[in-house]
C-alpha positions in Angstrom: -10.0 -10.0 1.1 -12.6 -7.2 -0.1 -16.1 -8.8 -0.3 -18.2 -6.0 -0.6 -20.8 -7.8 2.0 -20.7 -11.1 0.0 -19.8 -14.3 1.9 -16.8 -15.8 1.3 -15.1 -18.6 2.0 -11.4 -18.9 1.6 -10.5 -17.6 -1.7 -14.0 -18.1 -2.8 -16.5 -15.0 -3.4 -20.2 -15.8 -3.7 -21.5 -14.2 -6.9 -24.6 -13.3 -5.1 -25.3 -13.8 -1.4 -27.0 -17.3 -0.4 -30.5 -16.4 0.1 -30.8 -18.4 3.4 -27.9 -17.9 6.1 -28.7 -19.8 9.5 -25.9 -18.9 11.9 -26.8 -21.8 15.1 -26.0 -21.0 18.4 -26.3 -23.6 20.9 -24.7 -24.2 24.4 -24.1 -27.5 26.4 -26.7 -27.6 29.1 -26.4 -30.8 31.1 -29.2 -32.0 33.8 -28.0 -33.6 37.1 -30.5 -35.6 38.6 -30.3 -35.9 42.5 -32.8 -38.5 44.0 -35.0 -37.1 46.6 -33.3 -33.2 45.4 -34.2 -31.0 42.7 -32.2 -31.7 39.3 -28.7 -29.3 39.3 -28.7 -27.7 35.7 -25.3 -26.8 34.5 -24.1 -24.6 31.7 -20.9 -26.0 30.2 -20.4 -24.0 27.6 -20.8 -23.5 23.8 -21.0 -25.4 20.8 -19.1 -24.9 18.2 -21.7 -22.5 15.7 -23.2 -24.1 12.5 -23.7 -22.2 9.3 -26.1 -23.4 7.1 -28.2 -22.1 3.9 -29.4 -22.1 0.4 -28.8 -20.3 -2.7 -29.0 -20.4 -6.4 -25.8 -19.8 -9.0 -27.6 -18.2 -11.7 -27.1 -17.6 -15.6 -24.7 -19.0 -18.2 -21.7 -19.2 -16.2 -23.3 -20.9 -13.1 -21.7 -24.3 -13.6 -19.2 -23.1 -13.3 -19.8 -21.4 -10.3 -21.2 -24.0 -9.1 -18.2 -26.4 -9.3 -15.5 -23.7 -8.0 -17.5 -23.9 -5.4 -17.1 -27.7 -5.2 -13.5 -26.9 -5.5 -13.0 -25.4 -2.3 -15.2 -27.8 -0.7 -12.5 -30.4 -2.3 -9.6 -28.6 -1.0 -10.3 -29.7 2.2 -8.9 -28.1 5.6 -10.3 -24.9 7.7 -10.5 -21.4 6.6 -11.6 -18.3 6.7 -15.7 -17.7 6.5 -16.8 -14.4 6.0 -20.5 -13.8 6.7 -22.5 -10.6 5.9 -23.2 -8.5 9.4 -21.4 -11.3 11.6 -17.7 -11.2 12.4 -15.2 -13.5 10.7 -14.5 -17.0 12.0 -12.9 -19.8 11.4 -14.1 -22.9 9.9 -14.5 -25.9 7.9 -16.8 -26.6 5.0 -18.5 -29.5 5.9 -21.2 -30.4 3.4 -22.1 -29.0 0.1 -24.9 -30.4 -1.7 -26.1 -29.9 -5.4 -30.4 -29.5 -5.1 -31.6 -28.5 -8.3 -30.1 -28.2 -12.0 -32.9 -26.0 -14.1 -32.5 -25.6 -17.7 -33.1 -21.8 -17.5 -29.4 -21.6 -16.2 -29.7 -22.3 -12.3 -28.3 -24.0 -10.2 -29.8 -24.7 -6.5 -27.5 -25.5 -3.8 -27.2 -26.4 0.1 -24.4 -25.8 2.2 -23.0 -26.1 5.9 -19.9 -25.0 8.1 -18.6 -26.1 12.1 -16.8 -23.5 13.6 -13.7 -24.7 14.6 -12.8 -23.7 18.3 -8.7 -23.8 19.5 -8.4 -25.8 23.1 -9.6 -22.4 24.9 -12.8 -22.9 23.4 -12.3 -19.9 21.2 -13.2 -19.4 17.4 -9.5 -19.9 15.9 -9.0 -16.8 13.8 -5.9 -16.2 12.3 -6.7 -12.8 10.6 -9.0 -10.4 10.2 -9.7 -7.4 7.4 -9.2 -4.1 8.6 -12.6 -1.6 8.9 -10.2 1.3 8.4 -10.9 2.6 11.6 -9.1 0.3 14.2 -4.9 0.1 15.0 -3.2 -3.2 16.4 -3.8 -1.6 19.4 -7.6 -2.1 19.1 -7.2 -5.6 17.8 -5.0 -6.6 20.5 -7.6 -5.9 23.0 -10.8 -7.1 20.8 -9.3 -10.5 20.0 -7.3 -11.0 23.6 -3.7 -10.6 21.6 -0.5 -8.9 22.9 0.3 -6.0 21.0 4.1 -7.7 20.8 2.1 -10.2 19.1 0.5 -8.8 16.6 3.4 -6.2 15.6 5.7 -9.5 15.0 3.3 -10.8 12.9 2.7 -7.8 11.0 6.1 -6.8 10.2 4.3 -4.2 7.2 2.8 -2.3 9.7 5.1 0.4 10.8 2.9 1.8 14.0 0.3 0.2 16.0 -1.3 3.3 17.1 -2.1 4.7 13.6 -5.4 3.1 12.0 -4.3 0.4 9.2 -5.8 0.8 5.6 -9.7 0.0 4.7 -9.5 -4.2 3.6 -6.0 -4.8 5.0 -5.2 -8.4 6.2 -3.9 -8.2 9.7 -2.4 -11.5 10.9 -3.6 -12.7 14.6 -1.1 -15.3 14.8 
């Protein structure tokens, strides 16, 4: 899907960008406590990453906006969350909240996603949009994929050395 730098979600492109984007990293960090020792700090890992923000649906149309946008949040299930300067992940669209409802045609509105990780503790990313530079080749080793992979699940895509098209889904899985 061609977004033009405008976060998506799904099948849903943000008129305008939210105007607040928090992308939350945070790792598991436990604390041992040894009597008579010093405390044993572990790293365990990652959390899953939060996505939170603001934004407005502006002018005479942005009810409607606004409740396509409550659509998707309906649908329910993971997709695909495409974030300006931040790669794609997957994710489900946890809450969606309605702030403000102006009478000069605005519409306020919160949002947050959870990362969904697969058993490996990876982001679990079943496609991606080609930059127009890269070939299977180069996604195979970026994402950890084998190239057998990648050209069975891309059956369209006649070599894996040649650079596929600028906004071409390639399937992962």
């Amino acid at each position: 899907m061609k977004t033009d730098g405008r976060m998506s979600y799904k099948d849903f492109i943000f008129p305008v960008n939210p105007y607040v984007i928090h992308v939350s990293h945070q790792k598991n960090i436990t604390e041992h406590k040894i009597p008579f020792e010093q405390n044993i700090i572990s790293d365990t890992g990652e959390n899953a990453r939060l996505i939170t923000g603001e934004g407005e649906f502006f002018g005479t149309d942005c009810i409607n906006d606004f409740n396509r946008l409550k659509s998707v949040f309906h649908s329910g299930g993971g997709g695909m969350l495409y974030i300006p300067s931040q790669k794609p992940l997957y994710a489900f669209f946890d809450k969606l909240e309605l702030i403000a409802q102006d009478t000069e045609n605005v519409i306020k509105y919160t949002f947050r996603f959870i990362e969904s990780f697969d058993k490996k503790g990876k982001s679990v990313l079943q496609m991606c949009i080609s930059d127009g530079v890269k070939c299977l080749w180069d996604y195979s080793y970026e994402y950890g994929i084998d190239i057998e992979t990648l050209v069975k699940a891309n059956p369209d895509i006649l070599r894996p050395d040649i650079p596929i098209n600028h906004g071409k889904a390639v399937k992962l899985c």
